[in-house]
DSSP file (Angstrom, degrees, kcal/mol; ACC not computed):
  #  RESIDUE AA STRUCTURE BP1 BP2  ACC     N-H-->O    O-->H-N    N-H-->O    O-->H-N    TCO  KAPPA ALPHA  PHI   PSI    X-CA   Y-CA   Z-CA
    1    1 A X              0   0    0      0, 0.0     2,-0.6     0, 0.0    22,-0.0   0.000 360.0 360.0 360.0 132.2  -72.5   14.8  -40.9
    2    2 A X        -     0   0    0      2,-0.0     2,-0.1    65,-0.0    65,-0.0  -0.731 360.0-162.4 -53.4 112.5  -72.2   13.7  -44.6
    3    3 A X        -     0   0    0     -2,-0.6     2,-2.4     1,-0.1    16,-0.0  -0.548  32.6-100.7-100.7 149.7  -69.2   11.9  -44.9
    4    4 A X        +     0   0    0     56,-0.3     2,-0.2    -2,-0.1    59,-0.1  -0.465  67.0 150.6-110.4 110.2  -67.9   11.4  -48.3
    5    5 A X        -     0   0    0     -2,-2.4     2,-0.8     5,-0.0    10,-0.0  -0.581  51.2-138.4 -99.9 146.7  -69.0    8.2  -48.7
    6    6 A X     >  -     0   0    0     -2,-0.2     4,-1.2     1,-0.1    -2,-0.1  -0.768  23.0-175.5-111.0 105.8  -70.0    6.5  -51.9
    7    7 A X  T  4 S+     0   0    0     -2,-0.8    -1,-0.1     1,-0.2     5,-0.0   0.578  73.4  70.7 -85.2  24.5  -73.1    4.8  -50.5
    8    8 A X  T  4 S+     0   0    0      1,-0.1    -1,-0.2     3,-0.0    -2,-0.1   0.917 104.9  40.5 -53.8 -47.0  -73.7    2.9  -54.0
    9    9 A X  T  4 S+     0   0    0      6,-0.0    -2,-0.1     2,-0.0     2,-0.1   0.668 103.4  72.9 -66.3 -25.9  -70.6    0.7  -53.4
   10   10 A X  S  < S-     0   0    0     -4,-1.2     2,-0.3     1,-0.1     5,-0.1  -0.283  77.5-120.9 -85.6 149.1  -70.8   -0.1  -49.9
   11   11 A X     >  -     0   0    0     -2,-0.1     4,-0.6     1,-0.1     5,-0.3  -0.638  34.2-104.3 -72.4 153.4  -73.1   -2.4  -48.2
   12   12 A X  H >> S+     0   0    0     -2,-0.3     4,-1.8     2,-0.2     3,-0.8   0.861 122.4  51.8 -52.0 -54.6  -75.6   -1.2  -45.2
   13   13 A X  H 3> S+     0   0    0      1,-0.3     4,-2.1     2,-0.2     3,-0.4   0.996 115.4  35.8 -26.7 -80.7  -72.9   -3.1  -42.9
   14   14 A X  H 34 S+     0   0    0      1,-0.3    -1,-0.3     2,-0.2     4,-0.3   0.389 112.1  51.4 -76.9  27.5  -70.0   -1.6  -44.0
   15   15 A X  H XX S+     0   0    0     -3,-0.8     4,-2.5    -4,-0.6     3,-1.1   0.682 112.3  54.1-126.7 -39.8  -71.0    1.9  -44.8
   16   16 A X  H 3X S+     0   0    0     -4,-1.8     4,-1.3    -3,-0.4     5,-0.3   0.952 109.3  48.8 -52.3 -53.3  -72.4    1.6  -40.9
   17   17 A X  H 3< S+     0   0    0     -4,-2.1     4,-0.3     2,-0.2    30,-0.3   0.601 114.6  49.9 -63.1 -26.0  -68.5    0.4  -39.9
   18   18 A X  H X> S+     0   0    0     -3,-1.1     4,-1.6    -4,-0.3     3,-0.6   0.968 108.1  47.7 -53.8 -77.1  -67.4    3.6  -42.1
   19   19 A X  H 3X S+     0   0    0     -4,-2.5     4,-1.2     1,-0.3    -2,-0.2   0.632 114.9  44.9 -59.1 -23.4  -69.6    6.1  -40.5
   20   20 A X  H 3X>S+     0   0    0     -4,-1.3     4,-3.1    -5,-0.3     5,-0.8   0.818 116.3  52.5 -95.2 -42.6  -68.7    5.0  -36.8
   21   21 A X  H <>5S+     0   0    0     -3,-0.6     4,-3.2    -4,-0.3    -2,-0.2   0.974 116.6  30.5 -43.2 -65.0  -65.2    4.9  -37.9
   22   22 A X  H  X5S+     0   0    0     -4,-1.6     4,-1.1     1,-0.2    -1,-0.2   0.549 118.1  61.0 -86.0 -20.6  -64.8    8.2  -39.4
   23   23 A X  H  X5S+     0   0    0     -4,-1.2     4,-1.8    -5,-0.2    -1,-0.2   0.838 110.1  45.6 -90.3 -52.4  -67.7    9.5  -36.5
   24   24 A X  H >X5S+     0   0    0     -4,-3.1     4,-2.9     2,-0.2     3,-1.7   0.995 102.7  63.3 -53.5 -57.6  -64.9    8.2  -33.8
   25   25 A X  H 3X<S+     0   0    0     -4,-3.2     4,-2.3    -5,-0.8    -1,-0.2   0.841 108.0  47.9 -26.0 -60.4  -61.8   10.1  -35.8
   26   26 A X  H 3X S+     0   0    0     -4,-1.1     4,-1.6     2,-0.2    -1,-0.3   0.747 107.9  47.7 -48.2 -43.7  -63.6   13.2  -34.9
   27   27 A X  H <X S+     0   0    0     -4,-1.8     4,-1.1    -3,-1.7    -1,-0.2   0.848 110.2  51.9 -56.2 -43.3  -64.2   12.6  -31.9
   28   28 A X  H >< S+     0   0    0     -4,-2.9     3,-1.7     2,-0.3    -2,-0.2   0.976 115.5  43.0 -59.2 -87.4  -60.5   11.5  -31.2
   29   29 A X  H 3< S+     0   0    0     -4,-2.3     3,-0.3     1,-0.3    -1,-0.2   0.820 116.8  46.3 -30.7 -46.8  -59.0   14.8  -32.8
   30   30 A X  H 3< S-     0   0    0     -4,-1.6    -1,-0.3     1,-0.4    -2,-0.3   0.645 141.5  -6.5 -98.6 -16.2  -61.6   16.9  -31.1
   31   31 A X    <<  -     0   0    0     -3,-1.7    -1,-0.4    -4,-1.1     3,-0.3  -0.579  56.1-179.5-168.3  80.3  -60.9   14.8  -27.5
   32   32 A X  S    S+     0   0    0     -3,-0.3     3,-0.2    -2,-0.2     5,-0.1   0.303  83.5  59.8 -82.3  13.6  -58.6   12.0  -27.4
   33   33 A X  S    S+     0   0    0     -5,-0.1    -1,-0.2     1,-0.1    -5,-0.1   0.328  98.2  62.5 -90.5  -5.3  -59.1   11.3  -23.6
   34   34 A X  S    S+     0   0    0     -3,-0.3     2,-0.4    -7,-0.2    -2,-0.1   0.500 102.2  78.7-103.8   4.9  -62.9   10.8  -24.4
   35   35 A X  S    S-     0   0    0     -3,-0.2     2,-0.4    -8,-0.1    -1,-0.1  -0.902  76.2-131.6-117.3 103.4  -61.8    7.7  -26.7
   36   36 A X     >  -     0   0    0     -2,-0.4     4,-2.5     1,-0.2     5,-0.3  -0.300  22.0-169.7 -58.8  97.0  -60.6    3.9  -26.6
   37   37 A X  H  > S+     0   0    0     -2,-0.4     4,-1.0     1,-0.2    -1,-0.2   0.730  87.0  52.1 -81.4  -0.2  -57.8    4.5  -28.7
   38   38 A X  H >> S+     0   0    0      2,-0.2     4,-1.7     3,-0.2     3,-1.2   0.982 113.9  46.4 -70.4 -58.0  -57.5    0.2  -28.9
   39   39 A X  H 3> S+     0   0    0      1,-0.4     4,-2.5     2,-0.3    -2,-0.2   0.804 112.9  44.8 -92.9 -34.3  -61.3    0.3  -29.9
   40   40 A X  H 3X S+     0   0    0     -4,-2.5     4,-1.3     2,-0.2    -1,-0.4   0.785 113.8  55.8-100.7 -23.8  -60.7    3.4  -32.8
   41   41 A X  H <X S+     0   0    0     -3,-1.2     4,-1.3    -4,-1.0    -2,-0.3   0.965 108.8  49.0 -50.2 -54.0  -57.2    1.0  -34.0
   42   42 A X  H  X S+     0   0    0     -4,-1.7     4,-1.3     2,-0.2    -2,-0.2   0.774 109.8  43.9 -78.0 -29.0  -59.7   -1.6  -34.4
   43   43 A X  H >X S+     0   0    0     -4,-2.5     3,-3.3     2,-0.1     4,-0.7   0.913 114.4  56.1 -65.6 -76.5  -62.5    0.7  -36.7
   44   44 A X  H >< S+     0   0    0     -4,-1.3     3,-1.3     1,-0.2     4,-0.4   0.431 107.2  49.0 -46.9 -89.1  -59.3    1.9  -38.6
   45   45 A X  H 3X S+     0   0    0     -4,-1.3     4,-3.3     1,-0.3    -1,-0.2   0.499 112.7  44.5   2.4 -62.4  -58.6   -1.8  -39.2
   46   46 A X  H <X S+     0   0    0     -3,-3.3     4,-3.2    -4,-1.3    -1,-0.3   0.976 107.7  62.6 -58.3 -63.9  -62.0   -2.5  -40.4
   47   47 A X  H XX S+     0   0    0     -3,-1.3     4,-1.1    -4,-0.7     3,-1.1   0.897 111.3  32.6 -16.9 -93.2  -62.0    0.5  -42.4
   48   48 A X  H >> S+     0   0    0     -4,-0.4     4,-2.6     1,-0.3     3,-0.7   0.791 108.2  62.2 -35.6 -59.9  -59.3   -0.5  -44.6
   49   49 A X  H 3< S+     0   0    0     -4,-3.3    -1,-0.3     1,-0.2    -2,-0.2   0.868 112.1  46.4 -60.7 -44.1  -59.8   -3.9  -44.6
   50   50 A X  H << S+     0   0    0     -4,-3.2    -1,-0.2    -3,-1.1    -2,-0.2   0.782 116.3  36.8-105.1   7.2  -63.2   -2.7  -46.3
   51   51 A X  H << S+     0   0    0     -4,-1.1    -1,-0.2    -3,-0.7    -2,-0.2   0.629  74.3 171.9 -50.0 -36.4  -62.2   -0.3  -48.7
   52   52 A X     <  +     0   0    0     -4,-2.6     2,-0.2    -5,-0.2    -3,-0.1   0.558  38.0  94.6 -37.7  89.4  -59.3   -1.7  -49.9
   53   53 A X     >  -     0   0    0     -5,-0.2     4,-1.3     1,-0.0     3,-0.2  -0.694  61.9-142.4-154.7 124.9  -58.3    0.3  -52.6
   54   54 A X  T  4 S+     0   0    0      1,-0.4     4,-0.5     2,-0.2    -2,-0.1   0.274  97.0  51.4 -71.6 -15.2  -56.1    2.9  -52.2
   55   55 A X  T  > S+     0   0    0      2,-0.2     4,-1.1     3,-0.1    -1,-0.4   0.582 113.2  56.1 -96.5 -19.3  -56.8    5.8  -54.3
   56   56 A X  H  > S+     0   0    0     -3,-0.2     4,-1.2     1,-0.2    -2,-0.2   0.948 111.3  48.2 -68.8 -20.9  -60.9    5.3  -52.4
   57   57 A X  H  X S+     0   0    0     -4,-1.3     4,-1.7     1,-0.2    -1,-0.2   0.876 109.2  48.3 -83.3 -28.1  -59.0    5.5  -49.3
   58   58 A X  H  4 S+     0   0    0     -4,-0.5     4,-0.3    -3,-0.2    -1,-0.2   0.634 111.9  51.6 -97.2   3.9  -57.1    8.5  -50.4
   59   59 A X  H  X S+     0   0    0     -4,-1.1     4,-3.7     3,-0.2    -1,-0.2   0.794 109.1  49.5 -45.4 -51.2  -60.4   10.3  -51.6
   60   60 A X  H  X S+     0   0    0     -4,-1.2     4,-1.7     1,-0.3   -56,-0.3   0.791 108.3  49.8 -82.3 -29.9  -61.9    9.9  -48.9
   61   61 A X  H  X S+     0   0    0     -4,-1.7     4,-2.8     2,-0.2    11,-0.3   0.794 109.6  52.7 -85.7  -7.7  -59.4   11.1  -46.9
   62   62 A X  H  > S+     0   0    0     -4,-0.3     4,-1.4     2,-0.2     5,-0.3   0.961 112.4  43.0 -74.6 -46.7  -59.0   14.1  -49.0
   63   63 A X  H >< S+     0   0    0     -4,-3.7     3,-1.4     1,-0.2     4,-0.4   0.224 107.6  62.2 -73.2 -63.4  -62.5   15.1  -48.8
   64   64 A X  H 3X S+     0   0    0     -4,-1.7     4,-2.4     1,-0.3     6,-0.5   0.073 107.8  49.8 -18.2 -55.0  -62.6   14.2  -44.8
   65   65 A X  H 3X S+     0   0    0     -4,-2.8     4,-1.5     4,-0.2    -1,-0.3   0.762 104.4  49.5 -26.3 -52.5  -60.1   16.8  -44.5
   66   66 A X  H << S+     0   0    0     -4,-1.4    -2,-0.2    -3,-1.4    -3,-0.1   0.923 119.6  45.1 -87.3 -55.7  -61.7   19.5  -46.4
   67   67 A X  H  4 S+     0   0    0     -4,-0.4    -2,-0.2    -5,-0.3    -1,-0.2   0.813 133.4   5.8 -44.7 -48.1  -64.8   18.6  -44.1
   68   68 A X  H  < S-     0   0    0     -4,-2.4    -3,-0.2     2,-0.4    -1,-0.2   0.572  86.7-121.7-118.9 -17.8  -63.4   18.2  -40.5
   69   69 A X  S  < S+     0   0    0     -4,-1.5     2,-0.3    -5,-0.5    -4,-0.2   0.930  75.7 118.5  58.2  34.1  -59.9   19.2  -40.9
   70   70 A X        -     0   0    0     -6,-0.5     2,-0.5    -9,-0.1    -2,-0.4  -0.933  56.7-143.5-127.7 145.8  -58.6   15.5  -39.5
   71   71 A X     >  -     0   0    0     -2,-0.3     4,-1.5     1,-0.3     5,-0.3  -0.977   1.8-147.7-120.5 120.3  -56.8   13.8  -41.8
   72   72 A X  H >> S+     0   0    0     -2,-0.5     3,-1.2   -11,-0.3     4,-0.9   0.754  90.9  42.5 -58.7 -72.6  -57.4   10.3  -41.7
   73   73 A X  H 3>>S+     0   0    0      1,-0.3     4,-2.6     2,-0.2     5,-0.8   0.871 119.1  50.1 -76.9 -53.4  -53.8    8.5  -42.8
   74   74 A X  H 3>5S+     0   0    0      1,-0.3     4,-0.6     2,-0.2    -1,-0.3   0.908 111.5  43.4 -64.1 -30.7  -51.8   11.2  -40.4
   75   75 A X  H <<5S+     0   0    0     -4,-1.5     4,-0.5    -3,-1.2    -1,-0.3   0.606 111.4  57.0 -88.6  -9.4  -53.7   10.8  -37.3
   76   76 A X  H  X5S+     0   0    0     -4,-0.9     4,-0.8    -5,-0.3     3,-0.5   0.852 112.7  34.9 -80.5 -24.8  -53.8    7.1  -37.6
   77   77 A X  H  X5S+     0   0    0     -4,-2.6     4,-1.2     1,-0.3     5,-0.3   0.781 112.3  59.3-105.0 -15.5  -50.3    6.4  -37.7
   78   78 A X  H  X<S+     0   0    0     -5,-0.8     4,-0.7    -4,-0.6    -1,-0.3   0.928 115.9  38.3 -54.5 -20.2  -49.4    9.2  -35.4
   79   79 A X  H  4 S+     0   0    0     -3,-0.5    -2,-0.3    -4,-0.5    -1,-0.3   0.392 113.4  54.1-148.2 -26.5  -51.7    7.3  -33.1
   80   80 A X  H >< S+     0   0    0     -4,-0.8     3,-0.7     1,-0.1     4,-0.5   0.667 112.4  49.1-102.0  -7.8  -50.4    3.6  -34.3
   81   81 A X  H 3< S+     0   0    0     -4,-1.2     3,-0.3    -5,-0.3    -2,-0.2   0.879 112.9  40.5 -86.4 -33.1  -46.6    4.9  -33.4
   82   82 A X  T 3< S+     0   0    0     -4,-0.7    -1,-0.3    -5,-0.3    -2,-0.1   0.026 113.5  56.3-106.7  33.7  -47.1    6.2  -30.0
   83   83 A X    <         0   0    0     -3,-0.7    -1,-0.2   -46,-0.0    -2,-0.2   0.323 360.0 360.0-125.9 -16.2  -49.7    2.8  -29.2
   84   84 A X              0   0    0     -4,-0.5    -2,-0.1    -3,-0.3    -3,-0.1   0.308 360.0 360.0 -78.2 360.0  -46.3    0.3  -30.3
Protein backbone atom coordinates (compact mmCIF):
# COMPACT_ATOMS: atom_id res chain seq x y z
CA UNK A 1 0.00 0.00 0.00
CA UNK A 2 0.94 3.71 -0.46
CA UNK A 3 0.83 5.18 2.76
CA UNK A 4 0.64 8.83 2.86
CA UNK A 5 3.95 9.35 3.53
CA UNK A 6 6.05 12.35 2.54
CA UNK A 7 9.17 10.29 1.55
CA UNK A 8 11.22 13.73 0.88
CA UNK A 9 11.31 14.43 4.61
CA UNK A 10 11.96 11.17 6.14
CA UNK A 11 15.07 9.27 6.16
CA UNK A 12 15.24 5.51 4.55
CA UNK A 13 15.23 4.41 8.46
CA UNK A 14 12.50 6.17 9.50
CA UNK A 15 10.17 6.06 6.65
CA UNK A 16 11.00 1.99 7.02
CA UNK A 17 9.82 2.48 11.02
CA UNK A 18 6.64 4.33 9.45
CA UNK A 19 5.69 1.78 6.98
CA UNK A 20 5.93 -1.21 9.57
CA UNK A 21 4.14 0.93 11.87
CA UNK A 22 1.22 1.94 9.94
CA UNK A 23 1.63 -1.88 8.03
CA UNK A 24 1.03 -3.31 11.81
CA UNK A 25 -2.10 -0.83 12.58
CA UNK A 26 -3.76 -2.63 9.82
CA UNK A 27 -3.12 -5.60 10.72
CA UNK A 28 -4.27 -4.93 14.42
CA UNK A 29 -7.72 -3.45 13.26
CA UNK A 30 -8.11 -6.17 10.73
CA UNK A 31 -6.98 -9.05 13.63
CA UNK A 32 -5.84 -8.00 16.86
CA UNK A 33 -5.23 -11.64 18.19
CA UNK A 34 -2.67 -11.99 15.16
CA UNK A 35 -0.58 -9.00 16.95
CA UNK A 36 1.96 -8.14 19.90
CA UNK A 37 -0.01 -5.35 21.03
CA UNK A 38 3.43 -4.47 23.49
CA UNK A 39 5.52 -4.71 20.09
CA UNK A 40 2.76 -2.32 17.95
CA UNK A 41 2.86 0.31 21.55
CA UNK A 42 6.37 0.29 20.85
CA UNK A 43 6.11 1.21 16.66
CA UNK A 44 3.45 3.86 17.88
CA UNK A 45 6.24 5.20 20.14
CA UNK A 46 8.75 5.35 17.46
CA UNK A 47 6.32 6.83 15.24
CA UNK A 48 5.76 9.82 17.12
CA UNK A 49 8.92 10.23 18.47
CA UNK A 50 9.83 10.54 14.67
CA UNK A 51 7.36 12.77 13.34
CA UNK A 52 6.94 14.99 15.92
CA UNK A 53 4.93 17.54 14.72
CA UNK A 54 1.51 17.48 15.20
CA UNK A 55 -0.39 18.72 12.41
CA UNK A 56 2.14 15.81 10.16
CA UNK A 57 0.76 13.38 12.55
CA UNK A 58 -2.74 14.55 12.04
CA UNK A 59 -2.41 14.44 8.17
CA UNK A 60 -1.32 11.46 8.11
CA UNK A 61 -3.78 10.25 10.13
CA UNK A 62 -6.46 11.83 8.11
CA UNK A 63 -5.36 10.44 4.93
CA UNK A 64 -4.72 6.81 6.68
CA UNK A 65 -8.31 6.92 7.34
CA UNK A 66 -9.54 7.75 4.05
CA UNK A 67 -7.27 4.84 2.92
CA UNK A 68 -7.89 1.94 5.43
CA UNK A 69 -10.56 3.21 7.43
CA UNK A 70 -8.23 2.82 10.96
CA UNK A 71 -7.74 5.80 12.44
CA UNK A 72 -4.47 6.04 13.88
CA UNK A 73 -4.85 8.48 17.27
CA UNK A 74 -8.33 6.48 18.19
CA UNK A 75 -7.11 3.01 17.92
CA UNK A 76 -3.95 3.76 19.73
CA UNK A 77 -5.26 5.07 22.84
CA UNK A 78 -8.16 2.78 22.81
CA UNK A 79 -5.40 0.18 22.81
CA UNK A 80 -3.00 2.28 25.36
CA UNK A 81 -6.18 2.42 27.94
CA UNK A 82 -7.20 -1.15 27.98
CA UNK A 83 -2.98 -2.14 28.03
CA UNK A 84 -2.71 0.31 31.62
Amino acid sequence: MDYPIDYETYSTEEIIVIVEFLSMLEQFAASPATVDQQVLIHKYKQYRDILNNLSEEKRIDREFTQLTNVPIYKTMQTLLKSSS
